[in-house]
C-alpha positions in Angstrom: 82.0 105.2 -30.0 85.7 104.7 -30.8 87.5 102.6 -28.2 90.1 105.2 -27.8 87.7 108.0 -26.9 87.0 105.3 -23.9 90.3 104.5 -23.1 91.4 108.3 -23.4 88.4 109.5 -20.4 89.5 106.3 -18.6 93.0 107.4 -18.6 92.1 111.3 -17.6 89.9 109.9 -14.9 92.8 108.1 -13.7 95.2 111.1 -13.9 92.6 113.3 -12.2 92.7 110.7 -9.2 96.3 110.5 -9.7 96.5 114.1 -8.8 94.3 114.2 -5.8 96.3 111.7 -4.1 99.5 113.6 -4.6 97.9 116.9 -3.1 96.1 115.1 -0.5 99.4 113.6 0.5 101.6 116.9 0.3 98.9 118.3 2.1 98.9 115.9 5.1 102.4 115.9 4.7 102.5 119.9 5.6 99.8 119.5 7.9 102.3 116.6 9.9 105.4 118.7 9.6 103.2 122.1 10.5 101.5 120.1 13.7 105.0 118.7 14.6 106.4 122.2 14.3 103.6 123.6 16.3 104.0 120.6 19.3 108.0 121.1 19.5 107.6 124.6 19.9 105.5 124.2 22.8 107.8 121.5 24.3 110.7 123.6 24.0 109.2 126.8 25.2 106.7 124.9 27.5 104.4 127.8 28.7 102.4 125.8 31.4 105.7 124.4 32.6 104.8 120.9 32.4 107.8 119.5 30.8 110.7 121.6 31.7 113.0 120.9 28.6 114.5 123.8 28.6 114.5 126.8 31.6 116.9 129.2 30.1 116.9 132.9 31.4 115.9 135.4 28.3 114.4 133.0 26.2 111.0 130.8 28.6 112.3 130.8 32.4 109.4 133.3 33.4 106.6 131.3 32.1 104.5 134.5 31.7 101.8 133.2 30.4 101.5 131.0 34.0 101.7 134.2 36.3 98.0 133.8 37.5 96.2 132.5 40.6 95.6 129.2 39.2 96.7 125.8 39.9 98.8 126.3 37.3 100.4 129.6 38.1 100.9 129.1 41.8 102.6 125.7 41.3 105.0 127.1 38.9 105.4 130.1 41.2 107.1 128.1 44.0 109.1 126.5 41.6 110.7 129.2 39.9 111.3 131.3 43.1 111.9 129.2 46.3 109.7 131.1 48.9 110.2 130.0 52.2 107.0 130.7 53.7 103.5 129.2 51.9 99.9 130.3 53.2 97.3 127.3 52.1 93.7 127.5 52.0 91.2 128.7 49.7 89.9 132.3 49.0 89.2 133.1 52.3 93.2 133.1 52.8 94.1 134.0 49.6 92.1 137.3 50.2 93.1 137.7 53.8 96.7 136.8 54.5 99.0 139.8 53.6 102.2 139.0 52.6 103.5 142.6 53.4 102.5 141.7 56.9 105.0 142.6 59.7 105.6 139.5 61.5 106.7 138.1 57.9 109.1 140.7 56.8 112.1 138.7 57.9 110.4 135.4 55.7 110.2 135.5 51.9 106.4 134.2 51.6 104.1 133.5 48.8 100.2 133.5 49.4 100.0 129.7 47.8 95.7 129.6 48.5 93.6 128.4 46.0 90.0 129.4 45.5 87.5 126.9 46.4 90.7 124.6 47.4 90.4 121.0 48.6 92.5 119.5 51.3 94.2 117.3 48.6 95.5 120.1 46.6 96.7 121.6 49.5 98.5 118.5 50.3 100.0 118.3 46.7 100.7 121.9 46.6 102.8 121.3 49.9 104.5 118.2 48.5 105.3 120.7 45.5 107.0 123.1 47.6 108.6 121.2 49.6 110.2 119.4 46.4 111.6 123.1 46.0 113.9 122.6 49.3 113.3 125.8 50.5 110.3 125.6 52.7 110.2 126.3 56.1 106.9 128.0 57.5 103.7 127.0 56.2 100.1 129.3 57.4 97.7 126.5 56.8 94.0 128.0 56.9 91.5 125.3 57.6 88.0 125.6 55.7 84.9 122.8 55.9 84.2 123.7 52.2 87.9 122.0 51.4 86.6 118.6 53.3 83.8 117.9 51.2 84.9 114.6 49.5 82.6 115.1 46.5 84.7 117.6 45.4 88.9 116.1 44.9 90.5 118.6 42.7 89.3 121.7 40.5 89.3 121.7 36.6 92.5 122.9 35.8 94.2 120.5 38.4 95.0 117.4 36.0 96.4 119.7 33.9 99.2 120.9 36.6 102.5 120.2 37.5 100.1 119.4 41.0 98.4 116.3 39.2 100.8 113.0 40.4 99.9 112.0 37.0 99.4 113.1 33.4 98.0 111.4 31.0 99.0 110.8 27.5 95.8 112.8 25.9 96.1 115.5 28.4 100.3 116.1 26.9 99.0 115.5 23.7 96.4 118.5 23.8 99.0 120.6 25.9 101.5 120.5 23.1 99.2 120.4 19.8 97.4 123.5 20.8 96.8 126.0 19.1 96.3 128.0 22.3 99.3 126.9 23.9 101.1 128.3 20.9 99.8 131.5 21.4 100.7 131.1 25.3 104.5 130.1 24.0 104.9 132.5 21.7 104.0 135.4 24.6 106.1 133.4 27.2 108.8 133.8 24.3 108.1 137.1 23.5 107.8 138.7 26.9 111.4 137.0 27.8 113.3 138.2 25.1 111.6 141.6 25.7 112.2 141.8 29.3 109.1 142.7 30.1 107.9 139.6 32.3 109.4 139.8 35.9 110.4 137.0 38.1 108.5 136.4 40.9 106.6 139.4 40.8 102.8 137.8 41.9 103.0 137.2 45.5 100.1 135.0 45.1 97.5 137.5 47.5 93.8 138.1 45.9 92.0 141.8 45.8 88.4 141.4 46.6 86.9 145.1 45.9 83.2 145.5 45.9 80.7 148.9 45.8 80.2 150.9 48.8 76.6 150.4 49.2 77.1 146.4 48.3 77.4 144.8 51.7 74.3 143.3 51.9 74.0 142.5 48.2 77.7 140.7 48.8 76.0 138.8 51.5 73.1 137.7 49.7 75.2 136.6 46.6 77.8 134.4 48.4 75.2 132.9 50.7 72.9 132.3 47.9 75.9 130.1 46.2 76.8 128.6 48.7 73.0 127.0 49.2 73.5 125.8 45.9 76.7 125.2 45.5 79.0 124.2 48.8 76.6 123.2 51.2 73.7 122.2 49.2 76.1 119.9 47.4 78.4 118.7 50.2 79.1 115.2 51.4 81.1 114.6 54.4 83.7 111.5 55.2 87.2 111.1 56.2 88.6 111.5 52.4 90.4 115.0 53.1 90.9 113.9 57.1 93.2 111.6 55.8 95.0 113.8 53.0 95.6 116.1 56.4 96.7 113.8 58.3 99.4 112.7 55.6 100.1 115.9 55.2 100.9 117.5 58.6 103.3 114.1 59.0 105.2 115.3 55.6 105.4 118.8 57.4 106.4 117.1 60.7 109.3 115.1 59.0 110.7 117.4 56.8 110.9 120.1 60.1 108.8 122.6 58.6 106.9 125.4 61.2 103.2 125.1 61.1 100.4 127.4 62.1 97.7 126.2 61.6 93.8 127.9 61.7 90.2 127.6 61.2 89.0 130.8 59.1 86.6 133.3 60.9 83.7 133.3 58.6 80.6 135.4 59.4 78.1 133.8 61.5 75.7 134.2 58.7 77.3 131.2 57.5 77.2 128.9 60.7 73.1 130.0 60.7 73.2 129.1 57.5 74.4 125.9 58.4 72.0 125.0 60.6 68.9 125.9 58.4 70.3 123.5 56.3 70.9 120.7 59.0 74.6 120.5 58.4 75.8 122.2 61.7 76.0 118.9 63.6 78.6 117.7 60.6 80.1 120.9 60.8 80.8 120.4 64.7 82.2 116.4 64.1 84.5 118.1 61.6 86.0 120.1 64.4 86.4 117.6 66.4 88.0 115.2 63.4 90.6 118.3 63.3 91.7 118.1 66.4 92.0 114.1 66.3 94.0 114.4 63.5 96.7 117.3 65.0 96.6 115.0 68.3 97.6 111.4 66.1 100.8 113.8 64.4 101.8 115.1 68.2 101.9 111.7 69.4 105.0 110.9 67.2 106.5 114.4 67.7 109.0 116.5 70.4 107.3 118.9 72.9 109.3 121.3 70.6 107.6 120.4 67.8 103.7 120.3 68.9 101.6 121.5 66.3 98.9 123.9 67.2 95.1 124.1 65.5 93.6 128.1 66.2 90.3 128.5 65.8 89.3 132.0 64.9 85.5 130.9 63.9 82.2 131.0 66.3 80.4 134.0 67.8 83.1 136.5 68.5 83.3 140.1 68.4 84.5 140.0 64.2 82.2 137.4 63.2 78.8 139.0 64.6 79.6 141.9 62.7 76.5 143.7 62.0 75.4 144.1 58.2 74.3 146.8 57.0 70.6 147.1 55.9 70.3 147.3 52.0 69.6 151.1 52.0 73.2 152.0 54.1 75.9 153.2 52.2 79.2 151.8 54.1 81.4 149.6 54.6 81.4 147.0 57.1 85.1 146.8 59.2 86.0 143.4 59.0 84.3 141.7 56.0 84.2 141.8 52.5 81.2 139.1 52.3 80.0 136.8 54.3 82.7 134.4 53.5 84.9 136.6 53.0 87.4 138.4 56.0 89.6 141.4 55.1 93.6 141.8 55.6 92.8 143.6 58.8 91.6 141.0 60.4 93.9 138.8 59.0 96.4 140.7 60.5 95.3 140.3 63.9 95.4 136.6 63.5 99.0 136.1 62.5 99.8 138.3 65.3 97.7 136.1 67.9 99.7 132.9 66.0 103.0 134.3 65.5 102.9 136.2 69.2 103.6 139.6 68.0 101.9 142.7 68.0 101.6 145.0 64.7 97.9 145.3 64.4 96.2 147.6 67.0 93.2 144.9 68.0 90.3 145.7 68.7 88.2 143.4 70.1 87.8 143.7 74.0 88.4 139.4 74.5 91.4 137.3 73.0 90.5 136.9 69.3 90.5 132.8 68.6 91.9 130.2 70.7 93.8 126.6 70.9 91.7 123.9 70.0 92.5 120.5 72.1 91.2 117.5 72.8 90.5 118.9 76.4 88.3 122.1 75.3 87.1 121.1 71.9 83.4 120.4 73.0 83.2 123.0 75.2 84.2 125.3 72.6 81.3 123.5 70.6 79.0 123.6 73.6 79.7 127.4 73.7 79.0 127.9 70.4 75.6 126.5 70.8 74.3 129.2 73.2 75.8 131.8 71.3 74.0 130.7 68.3 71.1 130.5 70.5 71.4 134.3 72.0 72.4 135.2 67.7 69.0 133.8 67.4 66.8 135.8 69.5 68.6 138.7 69.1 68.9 138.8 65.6 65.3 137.1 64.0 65.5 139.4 60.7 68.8 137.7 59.8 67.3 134.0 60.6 64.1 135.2 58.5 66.6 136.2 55.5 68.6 133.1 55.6 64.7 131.1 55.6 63.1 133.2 52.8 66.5 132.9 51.0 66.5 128.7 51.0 62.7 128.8 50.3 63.3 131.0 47.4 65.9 128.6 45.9 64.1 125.4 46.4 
């Protein structure tokens, strides 16, 4: 073989590499100056409004992309429109407090719950608002699901303008997305358009569910929370403490507070004690009230803040259900977690002293909870659940062949 013929296939195999470096590198070259492209689009646009760059009117201020019931959404909803009145809590308030409601027409209110809320994002989500400056009333609903210190913030939390900090991936995915692209380029879009309105979500959830669905309703979210809330749940002082700190933030920024445990369905309190966590349920009153009693210590008689508790054996929360084959409604529940606007109503009325929903229970509906009545609140609860018992053993036998069936 002629030493050219090898020199020539030496020099062609050199070439040939030649060229695959120079594509490879104006392809990694494009795919830098497409990815940087791609990242300061986001920035710029920022449709999670975790930056804020740029807010310009016509262009990203209404980050539309953000107007959901998330984390996400609500935090960027009290940021773009300075509500002066915040309802926190979880579902159960997100559902239940109306915004349209009377005794709040002279306030401009945003329904600020968060489903399956902890105690800590409420505090954050305060702290957000009241960065804001125009906070003055908050409706504060009180839930034992938001104390349980396994759980410290949902999914989509870290990834808020919520978290107090972000970390250097988590920016790094936001802006390199692909998905917040398509998020920016709607946020875009929709401004330019007109067609995404400011402040437009008030923040309030519609539950809607069949009319012969009651019982199934009640089955469903029981049966969840066996395996989810309460067969998960761990107590301790973790959220006390993020209440604590956040009723004193309240306190020294002169903010109104009305403050409530929710009225779920007594379903749920015999639920509890099947599963042994009623006695933890009980201490966790009593931790409440400790904790408003340490803030009024510091505070004028003015300024007292007040725990309602709306929960227990009353005439809304022993609500009959209806048996599987009854095709109606119940009055004052969606689920057994769940309480309608109606009766939401009538506790903002019974908080706020003022009457716009005719009530119709024949007692007072929920009461002050102090250091002076707490356990005989608890104490009365007892023998209530006692006289549920007997009166109602089908209901016990449900709740028993339900936790049997999921062990």
């Amino acid at each position: 073989m002629s030493p050219f013929t090898i020199n020539s296939a030496a020099e062609k195999s050199a070439t040939g590499n030649s060229d695959r470096h120079f594509y490879l590198g104006w392809f990694l070259l494009c795919f830098l100056v497409l990815s940087g492209l791609v990242a300061g689009f986001n920035a710029i646009v920022d449709p999670q409004a975790r930056l804020l760059i740029i807010d310009k009117p016509g262009f990203n201020q209404v980050k539309i992309a953000l107007q959901t019931k998330t984390r996400k959404g609500k935090a960027t909803a009290l940021r773009q429109c300075g509500y002066d009145t915040i309802v926190l809590g979880t579902s159960r308030a997100e559902t239940a407090i109306a915004m349209d409601h009377p005794a709040l027409s002279n306030a401009d209110p945003y329904n600020a719950a968060l489903r399956a809320g902890t105690m800590y994002e409420m505090r954050r989500l305060a702290e957000y608002a009241i960065e804001q400056g125009d906070l003055n009333l908050v409706l504060l609903s009180l839930d034992y699901e938001s104390f349980n210190t396994q759980h410290v913030f949902a999914e989509d939390f870290p990834e808020s303008p919520l978290a107090e900090t972000a970390s250097i991936i988590s920016i790094a995915r936001y802006l390199f997305s692909l998905q917040t692209f398509r998020q920016s380029w709607v946020t875009m879009t929709w401004n330019i358009q007109g067609i995404a309105v400011m402040c437009a979500n008030r923040g309030e959830h519609e539950r809607t569910y069949a009319l012969e669905a009651a019982r199934a309703a009640f089955d469903f979210i029981l049966g969840k929370y066996v395996t989810g809330h309460y067969g998960q749940y761990i107590s301790g002082d973790l959220h006390i403490d993020h209440l604590t700190i956040l009723l004193n933030e309240l306190a020294d920024a002169g903010i109104s507070v009305y403050a409530f445990i929710s009225p779920v369905h007594v379903t749920h309190l015999e639920l509890m004690s099947e599963m042994n966590l009623i006695n933890d349920y009980e201490d966790w009153k009593r931790k409440l009230v400790q904790a408003f009693t340490e803030v009024n210590r510091d505070l004028p008689k003015q300024q007292q803040l007040v725990l309602w508790d709306f929960s227990g054996y009353n005439e809304i929360t022993t609500e009959k259900v209806p048996d599987p084959q009854q095709q109606k409604f119940m009055r004052w529940y969606e689920d057994s977690s769940h309480f309608n606007q109606l009766v939401g109503g009538m506790m903002l009325d019974r908080m706020l002293g003022t009457q716009t929903v005719a009530t119709a229970t024949k007692k007072p509906f929920g009461v002050v909870l102090t250091p002076a009545n707490v356990d005989a609140q608890i104490e009365a609860d007892r023998r209530n659940s006692e006289r549920y018992r007997l009166d109602n053993p089908d209901e016990i036998s449900r709740l028993q062949q339900m936790l049997d069936s999921l062990e």
